[in-house]
N, C-alpha and C positions, 0 to 999 in steps of 0.2 A: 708582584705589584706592591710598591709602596705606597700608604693611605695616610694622609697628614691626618692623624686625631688630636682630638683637642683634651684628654687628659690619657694616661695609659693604662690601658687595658692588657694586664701581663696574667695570662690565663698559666693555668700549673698543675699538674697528675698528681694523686694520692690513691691510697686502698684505706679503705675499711676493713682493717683486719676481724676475720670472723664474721663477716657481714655478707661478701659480694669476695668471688673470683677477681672482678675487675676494677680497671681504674678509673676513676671517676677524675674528672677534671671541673676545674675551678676559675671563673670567668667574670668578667665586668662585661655587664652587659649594654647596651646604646645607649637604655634609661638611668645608667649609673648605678646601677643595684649588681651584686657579688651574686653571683649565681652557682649553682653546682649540679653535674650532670653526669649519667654513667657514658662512660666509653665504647661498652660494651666488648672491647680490647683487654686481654689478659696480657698482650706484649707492651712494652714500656712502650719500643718507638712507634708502633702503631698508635700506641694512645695520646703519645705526644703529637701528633701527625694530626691525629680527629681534636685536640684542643687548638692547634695553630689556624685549622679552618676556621673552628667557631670563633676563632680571636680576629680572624680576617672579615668573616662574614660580618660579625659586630661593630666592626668597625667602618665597613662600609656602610653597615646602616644608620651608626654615629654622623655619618658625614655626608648624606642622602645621596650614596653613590650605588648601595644595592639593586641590583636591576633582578628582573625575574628570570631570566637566564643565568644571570652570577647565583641565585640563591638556590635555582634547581641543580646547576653543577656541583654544589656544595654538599646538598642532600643526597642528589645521585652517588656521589663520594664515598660519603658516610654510610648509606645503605648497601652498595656494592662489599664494602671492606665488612660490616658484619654480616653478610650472606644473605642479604635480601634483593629481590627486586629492583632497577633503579625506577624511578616516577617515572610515568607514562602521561605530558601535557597535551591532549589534543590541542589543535586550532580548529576554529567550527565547522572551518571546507575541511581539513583529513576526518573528523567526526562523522559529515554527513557524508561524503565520498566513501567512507569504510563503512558506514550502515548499510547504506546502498546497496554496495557489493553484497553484504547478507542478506539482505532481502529475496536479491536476486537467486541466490544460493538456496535460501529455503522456503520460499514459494514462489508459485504459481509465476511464470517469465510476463504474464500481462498482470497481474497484481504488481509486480515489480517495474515495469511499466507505466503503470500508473503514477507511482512515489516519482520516477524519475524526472518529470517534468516542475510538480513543485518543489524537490529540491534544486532543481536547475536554478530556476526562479528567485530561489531564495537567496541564492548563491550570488546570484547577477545581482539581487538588489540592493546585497550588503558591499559587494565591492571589494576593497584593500581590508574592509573591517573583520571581513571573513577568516583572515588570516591571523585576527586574534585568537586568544586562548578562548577555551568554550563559554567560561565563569563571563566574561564579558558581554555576553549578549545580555541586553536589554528586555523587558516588555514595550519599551520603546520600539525597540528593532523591527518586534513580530507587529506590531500594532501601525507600523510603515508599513511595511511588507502588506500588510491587511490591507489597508488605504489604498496602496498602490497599485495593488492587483482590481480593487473595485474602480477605480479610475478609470482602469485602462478598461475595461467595458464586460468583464467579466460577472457572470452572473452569483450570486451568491452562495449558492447551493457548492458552485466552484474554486472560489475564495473560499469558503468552510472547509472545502477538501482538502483544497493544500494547505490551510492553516492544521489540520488532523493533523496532516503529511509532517509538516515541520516537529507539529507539539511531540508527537508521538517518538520522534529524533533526539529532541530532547529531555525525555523521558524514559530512556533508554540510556542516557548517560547520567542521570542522578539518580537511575536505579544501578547503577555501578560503581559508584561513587566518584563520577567525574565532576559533581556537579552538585551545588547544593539545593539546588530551586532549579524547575523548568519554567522559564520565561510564557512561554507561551500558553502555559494556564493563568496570567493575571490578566489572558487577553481575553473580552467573550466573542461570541460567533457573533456572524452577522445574522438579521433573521431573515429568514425565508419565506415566510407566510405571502399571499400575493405573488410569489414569483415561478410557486408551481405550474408544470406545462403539462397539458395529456395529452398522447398520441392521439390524432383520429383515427379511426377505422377504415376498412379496405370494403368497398361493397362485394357481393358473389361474383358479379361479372368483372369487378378489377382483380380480384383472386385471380381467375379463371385465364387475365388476359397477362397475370405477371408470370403465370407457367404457360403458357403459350408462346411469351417471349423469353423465355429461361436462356436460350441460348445453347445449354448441355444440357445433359443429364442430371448430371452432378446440383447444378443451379434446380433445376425439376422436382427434385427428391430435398433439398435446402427448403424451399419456400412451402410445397407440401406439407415439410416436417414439423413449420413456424405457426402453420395455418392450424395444423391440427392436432398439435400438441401445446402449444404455445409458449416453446422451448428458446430460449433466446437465439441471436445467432450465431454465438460461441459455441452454444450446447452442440445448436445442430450441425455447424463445419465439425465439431470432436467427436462424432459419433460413430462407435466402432464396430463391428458385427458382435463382439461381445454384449453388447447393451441390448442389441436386437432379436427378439426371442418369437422366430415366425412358426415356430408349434403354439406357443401361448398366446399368440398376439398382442405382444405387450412390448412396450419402450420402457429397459431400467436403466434410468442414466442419473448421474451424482450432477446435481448442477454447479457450474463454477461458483457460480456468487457466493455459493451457501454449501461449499464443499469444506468449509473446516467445521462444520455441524456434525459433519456425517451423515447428511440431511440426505436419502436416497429415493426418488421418484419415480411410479410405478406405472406407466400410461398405458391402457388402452388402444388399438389401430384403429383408426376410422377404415373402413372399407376399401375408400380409396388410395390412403397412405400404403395400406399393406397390399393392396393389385400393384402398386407402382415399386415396392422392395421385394415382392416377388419377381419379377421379373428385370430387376436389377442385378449388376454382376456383384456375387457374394466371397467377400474374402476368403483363405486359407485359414486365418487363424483368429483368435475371440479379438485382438488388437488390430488386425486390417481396417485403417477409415470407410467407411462407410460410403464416402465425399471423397475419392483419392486427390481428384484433384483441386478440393478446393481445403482440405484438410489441415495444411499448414499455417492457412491464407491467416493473417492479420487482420482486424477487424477494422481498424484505422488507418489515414492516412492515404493519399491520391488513389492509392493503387491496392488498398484493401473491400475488404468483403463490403463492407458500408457505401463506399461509394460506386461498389459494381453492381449492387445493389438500386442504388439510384439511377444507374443508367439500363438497368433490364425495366426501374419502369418509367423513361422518358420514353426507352423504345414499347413499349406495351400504352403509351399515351396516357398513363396514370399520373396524374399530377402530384407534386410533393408537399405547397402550400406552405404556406411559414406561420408557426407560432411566433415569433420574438425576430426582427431583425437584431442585425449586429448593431451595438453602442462600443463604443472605440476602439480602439485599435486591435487588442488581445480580447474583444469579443467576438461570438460566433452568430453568425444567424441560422435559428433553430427552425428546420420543417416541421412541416405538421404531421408529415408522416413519413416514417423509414422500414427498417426493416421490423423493430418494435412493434409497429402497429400490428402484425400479424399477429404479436400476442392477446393485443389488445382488441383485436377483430375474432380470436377465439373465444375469451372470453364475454363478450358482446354476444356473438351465435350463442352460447353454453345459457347467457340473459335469456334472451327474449326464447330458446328452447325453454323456458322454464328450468334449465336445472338449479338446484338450490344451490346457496352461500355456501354449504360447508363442502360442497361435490365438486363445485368451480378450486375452493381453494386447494383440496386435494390435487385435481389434476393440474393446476399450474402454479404449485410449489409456496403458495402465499401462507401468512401465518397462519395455524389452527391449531386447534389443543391437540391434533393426532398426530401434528408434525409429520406427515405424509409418509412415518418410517415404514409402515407394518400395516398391512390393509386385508381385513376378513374375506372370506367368499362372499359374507354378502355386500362388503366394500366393492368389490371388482365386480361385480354383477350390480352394481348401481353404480358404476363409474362407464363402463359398458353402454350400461347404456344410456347413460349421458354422452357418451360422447358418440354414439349410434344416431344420436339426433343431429348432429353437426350436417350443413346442409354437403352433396358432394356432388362438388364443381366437376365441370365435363370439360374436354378439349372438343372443340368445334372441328 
């Protein structure tokens, strides 16, 4: 390609004898300044080769014809021919599209899950912009994307998440050197104060009537397990005959939330949990589900554990209640009670039994100085019999 410049720029190889191996070449550059730079070429036509580009390049930026694809095939060029690397420019969809994929890769398939929707999101909201280089994104951008998502009726707690979801994306490529600033830290959170929601609680007799309408087994031994451990309901669909230790009577299970802590939970059977997993079919090996068949289940979504959940208790005649209707379109209307509340109804029984603050946060995993790793004989014999007081619901 020929470039009309407006004075000549006639670039030209020499050595420095006793200095450098190579040839160093000599150049006008856009600004009209002589320039001099190694080749890093020991062969003549190779060095003449890396001066004709720089004499190219310069010239098209003499005559504002330089485009960022002409400058990175120049570069790539140049670094190819002395044995390095060519440059690697993401655009901000291959960026987050290829985190993505890592995530998924090295954790948890519903923690990756999770990232996947607000990157979707993010994705949809930038549009054709997406398809720029990463450097291009704004605090503008994230601080739309922010507005946007709160518009659409989303609560804030969930704006926050996927603004994490984004920032964390791009903090990952200017710790790599994609990038020199992530955007999405000159944005702040939204606050959340006021918009907290607490589950209600389950009275004895709605316990009582949501494992009478269990449906299986499997669902029997789920809700039980929610009631009287106050184990989420990820923990309890994942729970393996490994975790369950019916010589000790004790539940050892790594909760998800809090399993890159190494955080491991040491529970106690209430009476009736452990009549009901004695007499349950007991796997082959410490990895056999617990729940076979509700093991795999997904907690989200029409046809996940959440909403079967809701309908064991329309059929048990337990109402569900709403905290927060929906506000627009991409908001949700929050009940007042789901399968949570069972935690929240343990802890409540564990209240008014009297047992103390630090007993409660032991057995259902919340912060404490003892971080629930490692728990004494007389930890487990005051854990015992906290949860010994838990009241035990009968099938009529």
């Amino acid at each position: 390609m020929v470039f009309p410049i407006l004075f000549p720029i006639m670039a030209s190889i020499f050595k420095r004898r006793g200095a450098s191996p190579f040839y160093f070449c000599s150049y006008r550059s856009a600004d009209g300044r002589w320039r001099k730079k190694t080749t890093k070429q020991t062969d003549r036509k190779k060095a003449l080769e890396f001066a004709r580009q720089i004499e190219e390049a310069e010239a098209a930026a003499l005559n504002k014809t330089l485009t960022t694809q002409h400058a990175r095939r120049v570069l790539d060029e140049i670094l190819i021919r002395i044995g390095d690397e060519p440059l690697v420019v993401y655009s901000i969809r291959d960026w987050f599209q290829e985190r993505l994929k890592v995530k998924e890769q090295s954790r948890a398939s519903s923690t990756a899950e999770r990232y996947r929707r607000p990157v979707e999101d993010y994705l949809a909201h930038m549009g054709t912009r997406a398809d720029l280089p990463l450097n291009a994104a704004t605090p503008n951008d994230i601080l739309a994307f922010r507005n946007a998502q709160r518009k659409a009726g989303r609560a804030a707690a969930t704006v926050n998440f996927a603004h994490k979801a984004v920032s964390s994306i791009f903090e990952a490529a200017r710790r790599q050197g994609f990038m020199e600033t992530n955007p999405a830290q000159a944005v702040d959170y939204l606050p959340t104060h006021g918009e907290e929601v607490e589950k209600e609680t389950f009275t004895e007799e709605e316990v009582t009537a949501l494992w009478a309408n269990a449906g299986s087994k499997d669902w029997e031994g789920v809700i039980l397990c929610g009631y009287y451990t106050g184990l989420r309901l990820k923990d309890c669909l994942g729970l393996s005959w490994g975790d369950v230790d019916l010589q000790e009577k004790v539940i050892r299970v790594k909760p998800r939330k809090t399993a890159r802590t190494g955080k491991r939970l040491t529970i106690p059977m209430h009476i009736v949990l452990e009549r009901f997993l004695l007499t349950h079919p007991v796997g082959q090996k410490d990895n056999d589900p617990v729940f076979p068949t509700l093991h795999k289940l997904s907690t989200g979504g029409n046809r996940g554990a959440s909403r079967r959940f809701q309908s064991i208790m329309e059929k048990a005649g337990v109402p569900a209640g709403i905290l927060r209707e929906k506000a627009g379109d991409a908001g949700r209307r929050v009940q007042a009670r789901t399968f949570s509340s069972l935690r929240h109804t343990n802890v409540t029984a564990h209240s008014k039994a009297g047992t103390q603050v630090e007993v409660r946060q032991m057995l259902v995993g919340h912060a404490s100085k003892k971080q629930n790793l490692h728990y004494t004989h007389a930890d487990m014999k005051q854990l015992r019999k906290a949860v010994g007081k838990l009241p035990s619901v009968k099938r009529k």
